[in-house]
C-alpha positions as CSV (number, residue, x, y, z in Angstrom):
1,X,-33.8,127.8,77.7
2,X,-33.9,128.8,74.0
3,X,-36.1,132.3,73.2
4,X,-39.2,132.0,70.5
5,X,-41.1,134.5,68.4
6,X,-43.6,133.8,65.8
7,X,-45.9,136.6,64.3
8,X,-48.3,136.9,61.6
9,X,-50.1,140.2,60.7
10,X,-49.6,143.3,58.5
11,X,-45.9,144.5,59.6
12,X,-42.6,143.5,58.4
13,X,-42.5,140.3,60.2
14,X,-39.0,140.4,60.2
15,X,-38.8,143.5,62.3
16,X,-41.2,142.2,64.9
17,X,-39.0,138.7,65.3
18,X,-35.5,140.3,65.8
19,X,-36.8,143.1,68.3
20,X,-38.8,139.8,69.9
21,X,-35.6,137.9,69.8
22,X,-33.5,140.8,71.4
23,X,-36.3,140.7,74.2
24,X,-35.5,136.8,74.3
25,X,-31.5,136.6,73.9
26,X,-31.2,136.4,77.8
27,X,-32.7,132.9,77.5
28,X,-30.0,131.6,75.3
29,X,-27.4,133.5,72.9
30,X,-25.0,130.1,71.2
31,X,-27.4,131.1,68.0
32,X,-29.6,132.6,66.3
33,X,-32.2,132.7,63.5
34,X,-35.3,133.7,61.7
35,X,-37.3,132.2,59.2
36,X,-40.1,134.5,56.7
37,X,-42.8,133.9,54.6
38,X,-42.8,135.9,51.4
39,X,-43.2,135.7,47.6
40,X,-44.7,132.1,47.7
41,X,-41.6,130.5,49.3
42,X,-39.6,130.6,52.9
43,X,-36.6,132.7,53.3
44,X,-34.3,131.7,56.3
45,X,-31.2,133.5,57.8
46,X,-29.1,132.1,60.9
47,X,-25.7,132.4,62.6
48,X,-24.0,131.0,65.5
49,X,-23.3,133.3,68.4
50,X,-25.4,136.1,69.7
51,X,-28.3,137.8,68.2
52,X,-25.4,140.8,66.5
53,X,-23.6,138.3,64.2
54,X,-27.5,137.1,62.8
55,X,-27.8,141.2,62.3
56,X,-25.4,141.9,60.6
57,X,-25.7,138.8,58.4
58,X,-29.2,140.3,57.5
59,X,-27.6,143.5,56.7
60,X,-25.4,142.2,53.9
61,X,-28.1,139.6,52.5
62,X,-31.7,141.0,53.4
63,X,-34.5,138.5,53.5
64,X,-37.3,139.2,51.0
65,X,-40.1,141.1,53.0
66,X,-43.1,138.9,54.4
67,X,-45.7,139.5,57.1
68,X,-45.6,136.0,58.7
69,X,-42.2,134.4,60.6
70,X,-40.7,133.1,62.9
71,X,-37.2,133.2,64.9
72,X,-35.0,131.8,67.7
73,X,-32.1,132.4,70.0
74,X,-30.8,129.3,71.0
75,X,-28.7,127.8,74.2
76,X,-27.2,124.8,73.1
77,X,-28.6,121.0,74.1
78,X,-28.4,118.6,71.1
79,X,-25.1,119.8,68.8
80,X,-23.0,122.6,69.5
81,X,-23.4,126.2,68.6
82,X,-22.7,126.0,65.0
83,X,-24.5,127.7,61.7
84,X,-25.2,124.2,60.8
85,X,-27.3,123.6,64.7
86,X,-28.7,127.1,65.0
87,X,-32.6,127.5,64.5
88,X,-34.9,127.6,62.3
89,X,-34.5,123.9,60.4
90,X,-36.0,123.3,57.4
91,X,-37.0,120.2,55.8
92,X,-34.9,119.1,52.5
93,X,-37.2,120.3,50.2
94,X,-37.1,123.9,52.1
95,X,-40.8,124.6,52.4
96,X,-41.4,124.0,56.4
97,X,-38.8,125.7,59.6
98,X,-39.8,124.8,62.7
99,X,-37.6,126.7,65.7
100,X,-37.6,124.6,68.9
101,X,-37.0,125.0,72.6
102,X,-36.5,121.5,74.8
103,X,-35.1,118.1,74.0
104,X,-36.9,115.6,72.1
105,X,-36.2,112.1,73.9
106,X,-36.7,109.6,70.7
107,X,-34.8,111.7,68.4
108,X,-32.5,109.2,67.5
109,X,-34.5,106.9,66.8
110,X,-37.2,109.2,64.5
111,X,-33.8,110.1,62.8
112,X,-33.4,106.9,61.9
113,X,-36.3,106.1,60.5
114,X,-36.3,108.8,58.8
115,X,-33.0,108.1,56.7
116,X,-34.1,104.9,55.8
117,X,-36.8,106.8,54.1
118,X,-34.5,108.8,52.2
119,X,-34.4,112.4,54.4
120,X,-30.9,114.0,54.5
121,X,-30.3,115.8,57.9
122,X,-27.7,118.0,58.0
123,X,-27.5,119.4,62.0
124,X,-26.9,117.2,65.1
125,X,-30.3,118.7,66.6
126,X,-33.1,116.9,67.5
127,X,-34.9,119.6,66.0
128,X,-34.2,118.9,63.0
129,X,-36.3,115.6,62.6
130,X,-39.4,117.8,63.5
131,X,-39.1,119.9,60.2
132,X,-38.8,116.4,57.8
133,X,-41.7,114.9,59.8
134,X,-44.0,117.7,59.3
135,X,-43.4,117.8,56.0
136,X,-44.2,114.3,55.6
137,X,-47.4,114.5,57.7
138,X,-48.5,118.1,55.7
139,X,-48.0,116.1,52.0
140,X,-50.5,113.8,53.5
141,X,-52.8,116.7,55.3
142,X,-52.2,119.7,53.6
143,X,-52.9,121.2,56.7
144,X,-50.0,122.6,58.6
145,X,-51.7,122.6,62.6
146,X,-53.3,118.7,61.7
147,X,-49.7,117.6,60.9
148,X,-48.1,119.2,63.8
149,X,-50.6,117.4,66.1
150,X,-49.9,114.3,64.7
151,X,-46.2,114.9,64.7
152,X,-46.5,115.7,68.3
153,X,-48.0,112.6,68.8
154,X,-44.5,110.8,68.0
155,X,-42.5,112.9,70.2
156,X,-41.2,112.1,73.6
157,X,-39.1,114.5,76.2
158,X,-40.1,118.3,76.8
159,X,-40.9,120.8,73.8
160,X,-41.7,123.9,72.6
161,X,-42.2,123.9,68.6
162,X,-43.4,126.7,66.7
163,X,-43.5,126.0,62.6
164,X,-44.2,127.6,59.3
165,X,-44.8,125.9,56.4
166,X,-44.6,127.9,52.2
167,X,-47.8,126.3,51.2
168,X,-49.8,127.8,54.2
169,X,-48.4,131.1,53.9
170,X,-50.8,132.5,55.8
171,X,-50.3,130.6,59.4
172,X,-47.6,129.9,62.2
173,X,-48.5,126.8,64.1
174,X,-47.4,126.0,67.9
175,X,-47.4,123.2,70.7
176,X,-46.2,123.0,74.2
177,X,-45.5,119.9,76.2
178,X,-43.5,121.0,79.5
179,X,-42.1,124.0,78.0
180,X,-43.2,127.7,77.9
181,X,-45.3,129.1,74.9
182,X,-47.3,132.0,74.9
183,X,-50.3,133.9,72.7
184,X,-49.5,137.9,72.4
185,X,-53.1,138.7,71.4
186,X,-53.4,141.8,68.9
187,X,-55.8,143.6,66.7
188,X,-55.3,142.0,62.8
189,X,-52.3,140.1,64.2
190,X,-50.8,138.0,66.9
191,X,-47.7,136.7,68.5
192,X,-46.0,133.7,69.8
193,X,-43.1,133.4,72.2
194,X,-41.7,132.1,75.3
195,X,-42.3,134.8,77.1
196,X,-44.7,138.4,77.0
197,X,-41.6,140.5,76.8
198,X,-41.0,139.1,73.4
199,X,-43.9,140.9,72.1
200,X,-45.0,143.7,74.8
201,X,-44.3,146.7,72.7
202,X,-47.0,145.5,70.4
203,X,-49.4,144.2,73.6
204,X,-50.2,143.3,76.6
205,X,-53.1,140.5,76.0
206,X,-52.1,137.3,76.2
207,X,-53.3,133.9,76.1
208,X,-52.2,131.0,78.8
209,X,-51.3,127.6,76.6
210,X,-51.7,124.5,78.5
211,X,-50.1,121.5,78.7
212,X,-49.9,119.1,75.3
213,X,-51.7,121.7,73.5
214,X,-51.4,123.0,69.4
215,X,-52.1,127.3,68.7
216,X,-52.9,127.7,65.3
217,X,-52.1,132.2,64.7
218,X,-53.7,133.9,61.6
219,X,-54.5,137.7,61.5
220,X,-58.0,136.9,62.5
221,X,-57.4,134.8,65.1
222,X,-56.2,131.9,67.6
223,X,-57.2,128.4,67.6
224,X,-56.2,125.8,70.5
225,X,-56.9,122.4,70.4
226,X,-54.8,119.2,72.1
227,X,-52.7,116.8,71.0
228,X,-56.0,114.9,69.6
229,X,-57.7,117.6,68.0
230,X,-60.1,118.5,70.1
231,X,-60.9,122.5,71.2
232,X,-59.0,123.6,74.8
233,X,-59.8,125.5,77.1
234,X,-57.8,128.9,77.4
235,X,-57.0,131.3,79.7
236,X,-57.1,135.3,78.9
237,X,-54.7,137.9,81.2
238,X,-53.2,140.9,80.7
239,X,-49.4,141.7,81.2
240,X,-49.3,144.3,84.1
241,X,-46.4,146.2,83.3
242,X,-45.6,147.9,79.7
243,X,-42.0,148.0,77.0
244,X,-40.1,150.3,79.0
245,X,-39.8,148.2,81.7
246,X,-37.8,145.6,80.0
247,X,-35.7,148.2,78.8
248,X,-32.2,149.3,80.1
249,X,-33.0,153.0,81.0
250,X,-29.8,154.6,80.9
251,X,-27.8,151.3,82.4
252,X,-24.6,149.8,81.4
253,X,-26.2,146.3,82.4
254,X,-29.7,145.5,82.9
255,X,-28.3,143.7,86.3
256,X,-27.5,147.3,87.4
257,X,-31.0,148.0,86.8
258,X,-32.5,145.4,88.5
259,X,-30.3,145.9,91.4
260,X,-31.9,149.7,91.9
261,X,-35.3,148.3,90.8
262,X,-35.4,146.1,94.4
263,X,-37.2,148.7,96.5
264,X,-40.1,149.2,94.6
265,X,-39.8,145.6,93.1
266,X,-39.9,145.0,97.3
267,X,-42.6,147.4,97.7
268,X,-44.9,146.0,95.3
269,X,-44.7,142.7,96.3
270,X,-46.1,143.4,99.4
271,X,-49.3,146.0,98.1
272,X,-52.5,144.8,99.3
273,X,-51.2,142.0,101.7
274,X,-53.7,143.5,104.8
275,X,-56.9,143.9,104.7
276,X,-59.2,146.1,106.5
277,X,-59.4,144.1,109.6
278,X,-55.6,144.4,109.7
279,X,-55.4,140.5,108.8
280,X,-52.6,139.4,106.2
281,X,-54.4,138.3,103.3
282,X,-52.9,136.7,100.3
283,X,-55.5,137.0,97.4
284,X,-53.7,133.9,95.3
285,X,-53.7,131.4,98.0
286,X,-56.6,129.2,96.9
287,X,-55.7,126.5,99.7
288,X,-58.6,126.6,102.5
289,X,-57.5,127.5,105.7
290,X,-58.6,124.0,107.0
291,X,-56.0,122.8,105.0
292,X,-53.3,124.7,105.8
293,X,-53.9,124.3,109.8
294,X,-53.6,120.5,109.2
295,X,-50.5,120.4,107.6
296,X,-47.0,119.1,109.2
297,X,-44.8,119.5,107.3
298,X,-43.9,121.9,104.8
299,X,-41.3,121.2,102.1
300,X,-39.9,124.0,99.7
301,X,-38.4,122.7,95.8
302,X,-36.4,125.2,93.7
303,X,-32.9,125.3,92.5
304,X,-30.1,128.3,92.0
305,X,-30.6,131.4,93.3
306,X,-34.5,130.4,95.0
307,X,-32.9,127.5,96.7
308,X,-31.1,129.5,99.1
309,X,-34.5,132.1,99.3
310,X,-36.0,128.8,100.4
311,X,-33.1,127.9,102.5
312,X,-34.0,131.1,104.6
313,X,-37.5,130.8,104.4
314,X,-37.0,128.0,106.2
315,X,-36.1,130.1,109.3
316,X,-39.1,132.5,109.4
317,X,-41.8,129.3,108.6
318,X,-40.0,127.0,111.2
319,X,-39.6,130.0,113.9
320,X,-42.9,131.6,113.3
321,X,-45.3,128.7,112.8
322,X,-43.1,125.9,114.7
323,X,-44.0,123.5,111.5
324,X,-41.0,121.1,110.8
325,X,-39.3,122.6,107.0
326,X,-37.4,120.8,104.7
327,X,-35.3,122.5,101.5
328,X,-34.7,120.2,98.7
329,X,-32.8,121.1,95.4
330,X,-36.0,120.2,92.8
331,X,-33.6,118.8,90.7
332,X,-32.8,116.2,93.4
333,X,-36.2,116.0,94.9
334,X,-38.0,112.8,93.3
335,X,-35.3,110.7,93.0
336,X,-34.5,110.0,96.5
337,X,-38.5,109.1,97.1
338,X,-39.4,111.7,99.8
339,X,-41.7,111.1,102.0
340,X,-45.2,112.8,101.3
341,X,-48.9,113.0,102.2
342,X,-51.7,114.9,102.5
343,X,-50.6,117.3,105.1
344,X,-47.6,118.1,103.6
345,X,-47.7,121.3,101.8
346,X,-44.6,122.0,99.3
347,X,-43.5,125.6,98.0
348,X,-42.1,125.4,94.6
349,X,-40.0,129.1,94.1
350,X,-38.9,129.9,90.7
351,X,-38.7,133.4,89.2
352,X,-39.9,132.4,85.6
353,X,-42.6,129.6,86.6
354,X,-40.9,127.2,84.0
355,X,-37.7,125.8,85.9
356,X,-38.1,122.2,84.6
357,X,-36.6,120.7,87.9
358,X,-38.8,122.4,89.7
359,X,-41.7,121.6,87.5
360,X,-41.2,118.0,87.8
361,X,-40.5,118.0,91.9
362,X,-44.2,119.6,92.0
363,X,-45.8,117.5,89.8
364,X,-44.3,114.2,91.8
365,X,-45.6,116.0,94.9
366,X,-49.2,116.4,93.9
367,X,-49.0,112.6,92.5
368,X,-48.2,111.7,95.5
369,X,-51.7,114.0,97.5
370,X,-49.4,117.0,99.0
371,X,-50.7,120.6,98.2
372,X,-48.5,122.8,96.1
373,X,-48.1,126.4,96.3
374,X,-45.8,128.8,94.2
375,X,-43.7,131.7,94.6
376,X,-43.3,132.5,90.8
377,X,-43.0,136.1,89.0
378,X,-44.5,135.5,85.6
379,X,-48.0,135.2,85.4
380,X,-49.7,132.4,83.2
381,X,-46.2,130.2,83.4
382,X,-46.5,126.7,84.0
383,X,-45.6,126.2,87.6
384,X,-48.4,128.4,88.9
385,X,-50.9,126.8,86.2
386,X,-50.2,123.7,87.9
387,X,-49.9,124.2,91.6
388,X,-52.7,124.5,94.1
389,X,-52.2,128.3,94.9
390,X,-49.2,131.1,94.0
391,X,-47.8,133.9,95.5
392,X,-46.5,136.2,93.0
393,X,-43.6,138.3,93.2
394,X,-44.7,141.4,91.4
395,X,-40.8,142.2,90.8
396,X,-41.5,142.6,86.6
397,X,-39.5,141.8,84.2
398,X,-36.2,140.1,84.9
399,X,-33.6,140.5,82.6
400,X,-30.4,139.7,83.7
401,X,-29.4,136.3,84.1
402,X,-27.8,136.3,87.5
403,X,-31.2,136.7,89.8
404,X,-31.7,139.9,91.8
405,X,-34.8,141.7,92.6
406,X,-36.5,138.0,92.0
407,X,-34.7,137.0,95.0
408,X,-35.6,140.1,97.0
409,X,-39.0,139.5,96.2
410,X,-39.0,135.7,97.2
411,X,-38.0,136.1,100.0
412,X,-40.6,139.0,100.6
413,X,-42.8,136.2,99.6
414,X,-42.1,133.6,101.9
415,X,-41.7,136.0,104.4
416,X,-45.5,136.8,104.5
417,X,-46.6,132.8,103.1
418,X,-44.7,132.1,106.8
419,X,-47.2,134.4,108.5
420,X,-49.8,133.7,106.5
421,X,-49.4,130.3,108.3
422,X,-48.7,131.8,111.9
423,X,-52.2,133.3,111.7
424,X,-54.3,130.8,110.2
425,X,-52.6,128.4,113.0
426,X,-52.4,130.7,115.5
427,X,-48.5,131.0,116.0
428,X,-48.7,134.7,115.5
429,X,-51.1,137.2,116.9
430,X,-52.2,140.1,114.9
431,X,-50.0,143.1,115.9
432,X,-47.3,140.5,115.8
433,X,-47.7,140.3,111.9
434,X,-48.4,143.7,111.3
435,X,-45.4,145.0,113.3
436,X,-43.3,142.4,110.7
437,X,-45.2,143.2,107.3
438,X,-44.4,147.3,108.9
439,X,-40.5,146.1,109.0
440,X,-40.9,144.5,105.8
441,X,-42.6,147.7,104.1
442,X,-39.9,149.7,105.9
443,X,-36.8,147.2,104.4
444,X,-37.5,148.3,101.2
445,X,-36.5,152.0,102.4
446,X,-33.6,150.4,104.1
447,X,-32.5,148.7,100.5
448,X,-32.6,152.0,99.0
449,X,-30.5,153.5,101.7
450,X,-27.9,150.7,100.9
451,X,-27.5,151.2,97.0
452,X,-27.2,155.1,98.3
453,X,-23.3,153.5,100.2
454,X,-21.9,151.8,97.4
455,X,-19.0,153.3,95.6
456,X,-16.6,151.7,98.7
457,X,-17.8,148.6,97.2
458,X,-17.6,148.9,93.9
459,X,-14.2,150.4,94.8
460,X,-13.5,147.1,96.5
461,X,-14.0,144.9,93.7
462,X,-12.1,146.3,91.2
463,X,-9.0,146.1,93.6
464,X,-9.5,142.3,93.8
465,X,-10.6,141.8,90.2
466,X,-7.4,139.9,89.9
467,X,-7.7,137.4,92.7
468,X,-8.8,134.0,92.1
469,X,-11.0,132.3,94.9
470,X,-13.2,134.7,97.3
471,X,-14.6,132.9,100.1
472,X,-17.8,133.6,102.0
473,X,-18.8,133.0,105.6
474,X,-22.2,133.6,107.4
475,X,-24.4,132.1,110.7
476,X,-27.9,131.9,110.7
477,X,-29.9,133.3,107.8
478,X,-26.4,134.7,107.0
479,X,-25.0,131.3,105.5
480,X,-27.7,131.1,102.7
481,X,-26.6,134.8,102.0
482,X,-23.2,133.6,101.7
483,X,-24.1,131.0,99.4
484,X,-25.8,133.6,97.5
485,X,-23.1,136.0,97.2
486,X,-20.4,133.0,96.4
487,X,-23.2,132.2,93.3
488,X,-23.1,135.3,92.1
489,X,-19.2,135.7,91.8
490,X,-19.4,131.9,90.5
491,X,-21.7,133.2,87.5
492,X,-20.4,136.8,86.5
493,X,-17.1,136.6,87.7
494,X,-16.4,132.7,86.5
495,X,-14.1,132.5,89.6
496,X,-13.9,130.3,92.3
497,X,-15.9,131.2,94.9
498,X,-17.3,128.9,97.8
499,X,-19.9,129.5,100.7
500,X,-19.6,128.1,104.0
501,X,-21.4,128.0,107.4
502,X,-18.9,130.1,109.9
503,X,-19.7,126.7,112.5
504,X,-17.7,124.5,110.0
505,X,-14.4,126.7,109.8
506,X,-12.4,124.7,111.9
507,X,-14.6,121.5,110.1
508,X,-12.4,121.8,107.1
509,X,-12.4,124.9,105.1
510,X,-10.2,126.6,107.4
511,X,-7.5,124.8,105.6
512,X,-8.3,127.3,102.5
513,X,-7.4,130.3,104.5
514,X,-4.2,131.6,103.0
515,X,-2.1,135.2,103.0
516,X,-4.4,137.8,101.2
517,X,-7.4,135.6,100.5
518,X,-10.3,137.8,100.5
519,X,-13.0,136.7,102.8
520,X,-16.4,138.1,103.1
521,X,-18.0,137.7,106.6
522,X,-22.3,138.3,106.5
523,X,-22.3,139.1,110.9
524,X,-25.7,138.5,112.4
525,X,-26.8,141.3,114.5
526,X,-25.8,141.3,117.8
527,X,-29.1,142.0,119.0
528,X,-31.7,138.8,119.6
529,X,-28.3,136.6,118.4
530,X,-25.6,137.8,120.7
531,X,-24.0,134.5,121.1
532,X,-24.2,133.9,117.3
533,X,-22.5,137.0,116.7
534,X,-19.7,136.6,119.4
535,X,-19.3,132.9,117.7
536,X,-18.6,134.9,114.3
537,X,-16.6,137.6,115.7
538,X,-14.4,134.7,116.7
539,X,-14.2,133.0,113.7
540,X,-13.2,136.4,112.0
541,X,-10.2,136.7,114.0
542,X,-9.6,132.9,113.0
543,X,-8.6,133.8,109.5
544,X,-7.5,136.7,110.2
545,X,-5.0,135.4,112.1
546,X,-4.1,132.9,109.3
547,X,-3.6,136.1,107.0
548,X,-7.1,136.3,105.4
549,X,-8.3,140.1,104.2
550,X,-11.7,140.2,105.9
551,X,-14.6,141.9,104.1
552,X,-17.2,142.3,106.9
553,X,-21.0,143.3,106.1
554,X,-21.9,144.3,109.6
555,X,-25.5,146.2,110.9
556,X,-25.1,150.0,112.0
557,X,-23.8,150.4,115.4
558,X,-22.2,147.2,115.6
559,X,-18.6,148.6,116.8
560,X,-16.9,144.9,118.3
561,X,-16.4,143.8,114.8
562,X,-14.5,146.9,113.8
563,X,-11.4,145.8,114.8
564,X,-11.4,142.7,112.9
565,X,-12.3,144.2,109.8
566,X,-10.0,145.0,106.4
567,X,-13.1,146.4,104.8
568,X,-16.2,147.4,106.8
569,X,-19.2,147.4,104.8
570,X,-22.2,148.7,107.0
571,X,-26.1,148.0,106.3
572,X,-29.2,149.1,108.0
573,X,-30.0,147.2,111.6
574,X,-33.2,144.7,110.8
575,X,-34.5,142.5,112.7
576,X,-32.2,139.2,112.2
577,X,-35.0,137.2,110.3
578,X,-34.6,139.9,108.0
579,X,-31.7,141.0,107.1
580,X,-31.0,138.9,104.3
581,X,-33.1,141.7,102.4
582,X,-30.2,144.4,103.2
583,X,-26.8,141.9,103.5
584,X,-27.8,140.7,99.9
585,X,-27.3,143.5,98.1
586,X,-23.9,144.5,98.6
587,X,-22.9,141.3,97.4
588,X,-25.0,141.7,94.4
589,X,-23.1,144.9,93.2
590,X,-19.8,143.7,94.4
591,X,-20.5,140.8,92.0
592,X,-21.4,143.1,88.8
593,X,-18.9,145.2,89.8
594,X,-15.9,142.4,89.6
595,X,-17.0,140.9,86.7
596,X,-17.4,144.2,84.8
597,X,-13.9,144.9,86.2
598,X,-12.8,141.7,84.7
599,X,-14.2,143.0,81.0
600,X,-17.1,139.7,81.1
601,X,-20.4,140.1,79.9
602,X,-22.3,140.8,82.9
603,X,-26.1,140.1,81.5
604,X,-25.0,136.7,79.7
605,X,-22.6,134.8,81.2
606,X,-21.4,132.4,79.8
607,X,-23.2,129.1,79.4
608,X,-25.6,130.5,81.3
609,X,-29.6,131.1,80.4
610,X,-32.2,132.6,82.2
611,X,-34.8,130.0,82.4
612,X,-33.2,126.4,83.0
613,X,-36.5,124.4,80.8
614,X,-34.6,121.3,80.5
615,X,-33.8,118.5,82.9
């Protein structure tokens, strides 16, 4: 969850951390600090609350200058956001901060020990025992990367440390274990951080750490080795897109800019998916095609906002490829012992590649001989690292909490994985997926044309800004979009807001339907799903006639739901598979809008972070 920067060179490292953690605050803003090397000692600053309050605090008491630090924007696990719990910790003796992203299992009990020995703690962070225990280990070493391996050693749970130390003035040392951690590769210095955007303005090489591994930065270079010592193997890439992308660009919110970004973020997703032949070809699918013929099953993982991508995935892979789909919440996944082999293929979908949940459901899949591929947007993140094959998203830089072009993109991803599979099984003929990657290429278009219509619903949500539950009703891939637009009101807005199949109205939630309660009714098209779309029609007049105020997102040219409708919100006419690409986005601005009417932070919600790297 929490945001990382380390950097050692010839600027002010000070700078370089706070514009890193500004990059970072979307992955948690309870705290922040930073931590500098200068003058032969260590100089730390930190506040509770977002990144501003640690600002201005350096404003009234400047740090003494330094070219190596380190800092951290934390969302709160172990001890709430406090001054005392915010990052970096230093050991008693103040000459080692270590900044810290996970949960360290066996805190308690190194905590202990620790005491006994005479060590004064003063947070209720697990982190905190990290900082005494490296200073134990370097008055034995005197080397600051020897002691954090053997610290690392002792730890249990999932972490991200990054660590300076006064009498290595010179060096900021890292590990990973099941938490992201990146090398920002520059010329007479370099960069640490949980993700590129932290230090993109300054490059765009980067370095891929693996599992259980220790980065040792100076000016001249970058060492990895494991846990044990012994030299790693790396990998090298180079961040595709550049600074201004992870900008706002003239936007109140960087939501609002995500939400315009979707056509091209659409757009590029699908570049390069047919070949010359005219055959869909998916460059990062490493899985033979043997393979992929012989599975039965296919089972997708993720949670949030990619579960319900993978909820309609499952339509297109089931209906195109007739292979049986499951959709599991990762974070439920291994514990109800699912039944997997080697013909089972799972999709793990998560926008930052580090989803913890999601991390853990594919790692119990592969122990148990299924292949893994992921839909992921961040290259050299740990889901990909660890799957058989990925499909990338190509949507850049996300960074707005509440997911929107990512989940575009997704499902633009499992759209083609699903007839990726129709061909190499022979479900789909070729001018059948080439007609649907032309609709796809041509929904992108269609999303544009849809952002061109919505002033009527921005209009609508600030008119209901003062209502307390919105409901949401859809058939069909229309349900998982209703689920979708319920989860975005549930995270901006913080009201309640619930998503139901139409089919189960009279099951129960029909007994929610009061005067003036706004419902929001995604309508199937009536063309290929006529009798889907009379069903919904009907259950429009339902709660109408129990006083709802329906808000109906219906295709062009669909006139029999205009007299049931309060507000009529109209999107393109796709083909039903894919509509959820249009139907989405409405809901996605009527969501910013409502929360922005209601005066809430609309890129940090509250308790919220980005990239969910705890269990």
């Amino acid at each position: 969850m929490c945001g990382i920067v380390g950097y050692v060179g010839g600027q002010s490292a000070l700078d370089v951390v706070v514009a890193g953690l500004k990059r970072l605050e979307y992955r948690g803003y309870d705290s922040a600090g930073v931590a500098v090397l200068a003058d032969g000692g260590l100089a730390a600053a930190k506040k509770s609350g977002k990144l501003v309050h640690l600002e201005k605090e350096l404003a009234e008491r400047p740090l003494a200058a330094g070219s190596v630090g380190i800092g951290h924007t934390r969302w709160a696990t172990h001890g709430g956001p406090t001054d005392a719990n915010a990052h970096p910790h230093l050991d008693n003796a103040g000459r080692v901060a270590v900044v810290h992203n996970g949960i360290i299992e066996n805190f308690a009990a190194l905590r202990e020990e620790l005491a006994e020995r005479g060590h004064e703690l003063l947070s209720e962070t697990d982190t905190e025992v990290v900082a005494h225990l490296l200073a134990e280990e370097f008055s034995s070493v005197g080397d600051l990367a020897e002691a954090m391996r053997l610290v690392c050693r002792r730890l249990d749970g999932a972490f991200t440390l990054v660590a300076v130390h006064a009498d290595q003035p010179d060096v900021v040392v890292g590990a990973r274990r099941n938490s992201p951690l990146v090398v920002g590769v520059g010329e007479g210095e370099n960069f640490l951080a949980s993700d590129v955007s932290a230090f993109i303005a300054h490059t765009r090489s980067a370095i891929e750490l693996g599992q259980d591994q220790v980065v040792e930065l100076t000016r001249e270079g970058v060492v990895v080795t494991d846990f044990e010592g012994a030299p790693a193997d790396v990998r090298a890439f180079h961040v595709d897109w550049d600074a201004s992308a992870a900008e706002k660009g003239g936007y109140d919110h960087f939501m609002l800019k995500e939400i315009v970004e979707q056509p091209k973020a659409v757009a590029d997703t699908l570049l390069g998916r047919i070949d010359a032949s005219g055959r869909l070809t998916l460059d990062e699918v490493r899985i033979p095609d043997a393979v992929l013929r012989e599975a039965d099953k296919v089972v997708i993982v993720a949670c949030g906002t990619a579960f319900h991508a993978g909820l309609i995935a499952k339509y297109a892979i089931e209906h195109w490829t007739r292979i049986p789909c499951e959709v599991e919440l990762a974070s439920e996944f291994r514990y109800r012992d699912p039944i997997l082999g080697q013909r089972t293929l799972v999709v793990a979908i998560s926008q930052s590649g580090e989803t913890m949940d999601t991390l853990m459901a594919l790692r119990h899949a592969r122990e148990q001989g299924a292949k893994v591929l992921a839909v992921c947007n961040t290259n050299g993140s740990t889901i990909p690292r660890e799957s058989d094959a990925v499909l990338y998203t190509h949507a850049g830089p996300e960074v707005a909490v509440a997911s929107t072009k990512a989940f575009l993109t997704q499902l633009v991803a499992c759209y083609l994985l699903a007839l990726y599979l129709g061909q190499v099984r022979g479900t789909k003929w070729g001018d059948e997926i080439r007609a649907v990657v032309r609709e796809l290429a041509r929904s992108g278009e269609e999303v544009e044309r849809v952002l061109e219509t919505m002033e009527p619903v921005r209009a609508l949500a600030r008119s209901l800004a003062h209502k307390d539950t919105i409901l949401f009703l859809g058939r069909h891939v229309g349900y998982p979009v209703a689920l979708e637009g319920a989860l975005k009101l549930k995270e901006l807005a913080y009201m309640h807001a619930e998503g139901f199949a139409a089919g189960e109205l009279k099951h129960g939630p029909i007994a929610l339907i009061e005067e003036d309660l706004p419902v929001v009714v995604v309508v199937p098209s009536p063309k290929g799903r006529s009798v889907l779309h009379d069903k919904i029609v009907s259950n429009i007049q339902e709660i109408r006639a129990r006083g709802a105020r329906t808000i109906v997102i219906a295709e062009e040219g669909d006139d029999a739901v205009v007299p049931f409708a309060d507000h009529l919100v109209r999107v393109p006419a796709t083909p039903t598979l894919l509509q959820p690409l249009v139907s989405t986005v409405p809901l996605q601005v009527f969501a910013c809008e409502l929360a922005t009417a209601r005066g809430n932070e609309v890129d940090q919600p509250r308790n919220l972070a980005k990239s969910v790297t705890v269990e």
